[in-house]
N, C-alpha and C positions, 0 to 999 in steps of 0.2 A: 671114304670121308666125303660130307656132303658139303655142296658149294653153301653156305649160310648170308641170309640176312643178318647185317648189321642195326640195322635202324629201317624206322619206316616214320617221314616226316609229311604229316597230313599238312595240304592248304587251305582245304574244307574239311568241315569234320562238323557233321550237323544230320547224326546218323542215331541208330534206336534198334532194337531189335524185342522182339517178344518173352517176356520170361521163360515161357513155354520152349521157346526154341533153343535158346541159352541151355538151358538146364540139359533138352536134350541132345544138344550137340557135344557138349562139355563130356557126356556123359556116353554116348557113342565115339567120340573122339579122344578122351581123355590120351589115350597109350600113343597117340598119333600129333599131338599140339607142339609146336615150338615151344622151349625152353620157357619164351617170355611171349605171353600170349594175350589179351587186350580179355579175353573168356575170363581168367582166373581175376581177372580184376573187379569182374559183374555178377560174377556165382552165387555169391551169395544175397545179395539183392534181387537175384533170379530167385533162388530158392525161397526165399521168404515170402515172395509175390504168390510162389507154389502155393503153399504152406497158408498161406492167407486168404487162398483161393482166387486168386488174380489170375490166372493163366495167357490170360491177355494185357495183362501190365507193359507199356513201351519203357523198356531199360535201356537210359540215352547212354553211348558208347564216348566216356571219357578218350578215350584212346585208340587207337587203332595199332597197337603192337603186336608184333609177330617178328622173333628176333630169335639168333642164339641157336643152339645145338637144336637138330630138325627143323629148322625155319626154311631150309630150303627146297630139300626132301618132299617137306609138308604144304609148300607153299601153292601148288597146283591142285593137288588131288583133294586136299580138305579146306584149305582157305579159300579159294577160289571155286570150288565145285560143291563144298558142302555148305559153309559158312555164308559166302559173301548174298548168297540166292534168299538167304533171313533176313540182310542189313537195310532196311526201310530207311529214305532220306539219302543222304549225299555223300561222300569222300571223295575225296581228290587228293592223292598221297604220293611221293618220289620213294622207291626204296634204293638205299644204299646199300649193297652185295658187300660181303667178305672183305675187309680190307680196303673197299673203295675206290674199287679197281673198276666196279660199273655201276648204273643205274637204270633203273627203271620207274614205270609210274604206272597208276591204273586210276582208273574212277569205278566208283560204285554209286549207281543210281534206281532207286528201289529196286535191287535185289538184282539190278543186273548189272557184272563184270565187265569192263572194257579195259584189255591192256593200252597205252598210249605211251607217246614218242619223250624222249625227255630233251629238252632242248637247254643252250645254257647262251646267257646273252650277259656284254655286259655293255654297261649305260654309262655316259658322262653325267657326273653330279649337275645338277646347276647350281651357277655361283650366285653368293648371297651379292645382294647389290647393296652398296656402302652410298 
């Protein structure tokens, strides 16, 4: 059994990828994608951009999910080494592991992967003045 991703919560998220790439990553990856995958959300507005002869259409990235059964497995070898190398623009994302027992973070910034530290802080409100 594999360690899975729970969630994955973007704090940027101002990210695009090429129909082109879509299509063929979806499509060399299909047997290999987490359960819950940010791809299947774009496919077909990839494939119609095909189909319409757009092959360079930027299909802006609603989401950045990658959750569920094979999310964790997957989360190196194709998220990160096959995937992230297409995502033009920005993310900045926490993922929450299994049961939430860890987490992690990365930035993606035109196509290139950095894992980073997750820190947790917490702040005194300020009070309203009466």
């Amino acid at each position: 059994m594999s360690y899975n991703i729970d969630h994955i919560e973007p704090s940027v998220l101002d990210a695009w990828m090429f129909a082109k790439d879509v299509v063929a990553l979806y499509r060399e990856h299909e047997d290999d994608l987490a359960e819950g995958n940010f791809l299947q959300e774009i496919i077909d507005a990839a494939t119609q951009a095909l189909i319409d002869g757009k092959p360079e259409e930027r299909i802006e990235l609603p989401n950045i999910w990658w959750y569920g059964e094979g999310s964790g497995r997957s989360f190196e070898p194709v998220f990160q080494e096959e995937i992230a190398p297409k995502i033009m623009g920005k993310v900045e994302a926490v993922c929450t592991w299994e049961g939430g027992d860890s987490t992690s973070a990365f930035v993606i910034e035109d196509g290139v992967f950095e894992e980073c530290d997750v820190e947790v802080k917490v702040s005194r409100r300020k009070k309203a003045k009466r």
